[in-house]
C-alpha positions, 0 to 999 in steps of 0.5 A: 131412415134411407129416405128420410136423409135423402138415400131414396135411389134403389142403388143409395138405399141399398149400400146405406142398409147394407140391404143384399148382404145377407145369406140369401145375398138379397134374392128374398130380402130385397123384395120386403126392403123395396116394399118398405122403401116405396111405402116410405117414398109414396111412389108405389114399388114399379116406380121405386124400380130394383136393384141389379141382381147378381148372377147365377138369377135362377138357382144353381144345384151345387150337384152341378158345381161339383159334377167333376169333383169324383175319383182323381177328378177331387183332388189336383195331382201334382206330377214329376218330371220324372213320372212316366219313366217311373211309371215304366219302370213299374213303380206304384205310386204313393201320394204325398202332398198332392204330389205322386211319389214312387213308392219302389222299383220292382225287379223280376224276382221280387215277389214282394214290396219288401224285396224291392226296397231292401234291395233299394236300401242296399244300393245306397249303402253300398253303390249309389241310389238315385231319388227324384226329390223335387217334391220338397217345397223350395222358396227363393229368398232375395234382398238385402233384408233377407238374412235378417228375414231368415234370422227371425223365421228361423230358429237358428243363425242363418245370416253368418252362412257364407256364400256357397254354404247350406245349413239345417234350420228349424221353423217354430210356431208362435206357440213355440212348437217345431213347424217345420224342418229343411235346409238353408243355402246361400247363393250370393249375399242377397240371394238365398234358396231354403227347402220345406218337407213336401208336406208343408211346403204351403203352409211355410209359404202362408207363414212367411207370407204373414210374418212379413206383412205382420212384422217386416212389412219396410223390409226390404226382400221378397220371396216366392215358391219355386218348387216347380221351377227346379227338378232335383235329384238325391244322388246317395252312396260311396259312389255318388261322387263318381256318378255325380262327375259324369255329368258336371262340365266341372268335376268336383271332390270333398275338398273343392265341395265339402259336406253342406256346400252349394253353388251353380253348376254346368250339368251336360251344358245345362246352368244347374246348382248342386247341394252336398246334403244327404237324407240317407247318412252316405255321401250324398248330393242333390242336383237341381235343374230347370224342370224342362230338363228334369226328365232327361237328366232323371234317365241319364242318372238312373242309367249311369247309376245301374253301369255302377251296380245300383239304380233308382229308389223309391219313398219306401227305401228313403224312409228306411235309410232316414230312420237308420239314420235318425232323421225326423220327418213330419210323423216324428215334428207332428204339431205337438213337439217342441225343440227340445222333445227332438233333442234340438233345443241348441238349435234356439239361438240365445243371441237373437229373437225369433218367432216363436222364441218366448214362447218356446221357454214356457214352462212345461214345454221342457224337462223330464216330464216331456216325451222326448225322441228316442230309438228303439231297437226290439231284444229279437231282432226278428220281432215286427214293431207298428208304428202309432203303438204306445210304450209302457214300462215292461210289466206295467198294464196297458192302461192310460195312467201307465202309458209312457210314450208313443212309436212315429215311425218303423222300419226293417233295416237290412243294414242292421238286421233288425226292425228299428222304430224312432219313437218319444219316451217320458224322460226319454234321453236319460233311459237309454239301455232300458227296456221297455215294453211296445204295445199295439192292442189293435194287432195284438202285437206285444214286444219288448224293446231297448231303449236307445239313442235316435241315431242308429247307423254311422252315428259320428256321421263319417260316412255323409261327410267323406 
């Protein structure tokens, strides 16, 4: 048919068939398709001549495509300005999102991991701790659409945010299921800077990335991934403030810097920008700067933070003092909750759309039928919990028809003397001061737990707004 209306060049016969696109990608095909081709124009196949084949000509193992892709070779690892001072300070090193995180900081006498991180703890609580956070996806938002742009991706009202004002948002799915958590802070009226948790950091930028070019392709803002651009470090405790004005050009107090305020400032003669957010529930700052900068100012802090009594801490002290508090990461926003499974179901806004919205409001993704975040506190303070066990009413069988919930994360909390676990419990907000049974079948671990609620340390929030 090609050479019948005139596609008889090798070259025209090709793209007229679509000849080549096949699996074998035309190294078997193209030979039958010339035969035929040259039968068709009487011209004999070395007059009929062949099309240009694409490199590799001769086979290539995939062995050998992938001779490098073996121990760390398999996966790119994603290192921190401060990465060889924690190292040196003998820390062992967690991943997390491709990124190489510490997991604590050992100190002579410290016999176990435990040691290490209870003392961690305590410093936050009671000095200040110092944690490299520049991990936490970081996206610049700029134009004169972007407030309209964070209104539709976000769950909650980002365009009344004041300049030099952060906010916690909330990130769903078209099918109405959390995405993603993080903070919102504006800079200027057309600029503003939102984290993503470390983990998700990728896909959040696929997503904004789609919902631009899907629905808000004449909008006028743009937006990139900065991550590694910025070092930011989480200065935590009562002496936060005190450590924090060691280094600013321009010291600052509650009043002049309140709870969830943000702007640029001149760390040590360097152009930074400084958060008044907290991950630990204690007065707390993040502190940003040019990742060139990042490893200096790391010694400087850690430095100034131990003259103060307290130091650095790792990922292990940070998820004890997020579960103290009650804050969620993406053991508890897993893919399968909704807003109201967390409790935040006020953080839809009723006033404007946005993704994921209706499909929030379906039936069954509300109610008392849904597991819904809850803390557990076990009767004996002493009485180890596991995360991923399941919950079951205190003297039913452990079986499926019985099973009322599941446990995300555990901790021992030096704070309070006992081991705590965040978790999600059928009908879970209305049974506070029950007990009910936690179940690990594959330790063999039986405990019996009170519910309560999810916040257990500083619950009016006085001590992060100070």
């Amino acid at each position: 048919l090609a050479a019948q209306e005139g596609f008889s060049s090798v070259e025209h016969m090709k793209r007229y068939t679509t000849q080549g696109m096949a699996p074998d990608q035309g190294k078997s095909s193209n030979v039958a398709a010339l035969a035929v081709l040259a039968d068709a124009t009487g011209q004999g196949v070395a007059a009929t001549g062949t099309t240009t084949f694409r490199p590799p000509y001769s086979p290539v193992s995939i062995a050998a495509m992938g001779a490098g892709g073996r121990g760390m070779g398999f996966a790119p690892q994603r290192l921190l300005t401060s990465d060889s001072q924690t190292r040196a300070m003998g820390a062992p090193m967690v991943e997390a999102g491709l990124w190489y995180r510490p997991g604590y900081f050992p100190r002579a006498g410290e016999a176990t991991w435990r040691d290490a991180c209870d003392r961690e703890v305590g410093i936050v609580r009671n000095t200040v701790g110092v944690c490299d956070v520049s991990t936490l996806g970081k996206i610049d938002v700029q134009g004169p659409d972007a407030e309209r742009f964070l209104d539709f991706v976000y769950s909650n009202t980002m365009s009344s945010l004041k300049p030099g004002r952060t906010r916690y948002g909330l990130m769903l799915r078209e099918d109405g299921h959390v995405m993603d958590d993080g903070t919102c802070a504006r800079l200027a009226e057309d600029h503003f800077v939102i984290t993503t948790t470390t983990a998700a950091a990728g896909p959040v930028m696929r997503h904004l990335d789609f919902v631009q070019q899907a629905f808000c392709g004449d909008w006028a803002l743009r937006f990139a991934s900065v991550t590694e651009q910025w070092a930011q470090f989480a200065l935590a405790g009562p002496k936060s403030r005190d450590l924090l004005n060691t280094l600013l050009e321009t010291p600052v107090d509650a009043e002049s810097f309140p709870f969830m305020a943000c702007g640029p400032v001149r760390v040590l003669g360097v152009e930074g920008r400084l958060f008044r957010i907290s991950f630990s529930g204690e007065t707390g700052y993040e502190i940003a700067v040019p990742a060139r900068f990042g490893a200096a100012l790391f010694r400087r802090l850690v430095t100034d933070a131990e003259t103060m009594g307290g130091g650095a801490y790792g990922m292990e002290a940070l998820n004890v003092l997020r579960i103290e508090k009650g804050f969620i990461t993406h053991a508890e926003i897993h893919g399968r909750v909704t807003a109201f499974d967390i409790g935040m179901q006020a953080m839809i806004s009723t006033k404007k759309d946005c993704i994921g919205k209706a499909a929030s409001q379906r039936p069954g993704l509300t109610g008392p039928e849904r597991e819904q975040l809850v803390g557990l506190m076990p009767v004996d303070p002493r009485s180890e919990l596991s995360a991923g066990a399941h919950l079951y009413n205190r003297d039913e069988p452990a079986v499926r028809v019985n099973n009322q919930g599941y446990v995300t994360s555990v901790a021992y909390s030096p704070t309070l003397q006992s081991w705590l676990a965040l978790g999600f419990l059928k009908d879970g907000r209305a049974r506070h001061g029950q007990i009910v049974r936690l179940d690990d079948g594959l330790r063999g671990r039986k405990v019996a737990c009170k519910v309560v609620a999810p916040v257990f340390h500083d619950p009016k929030g006085e001590k992060l707004r100070g």
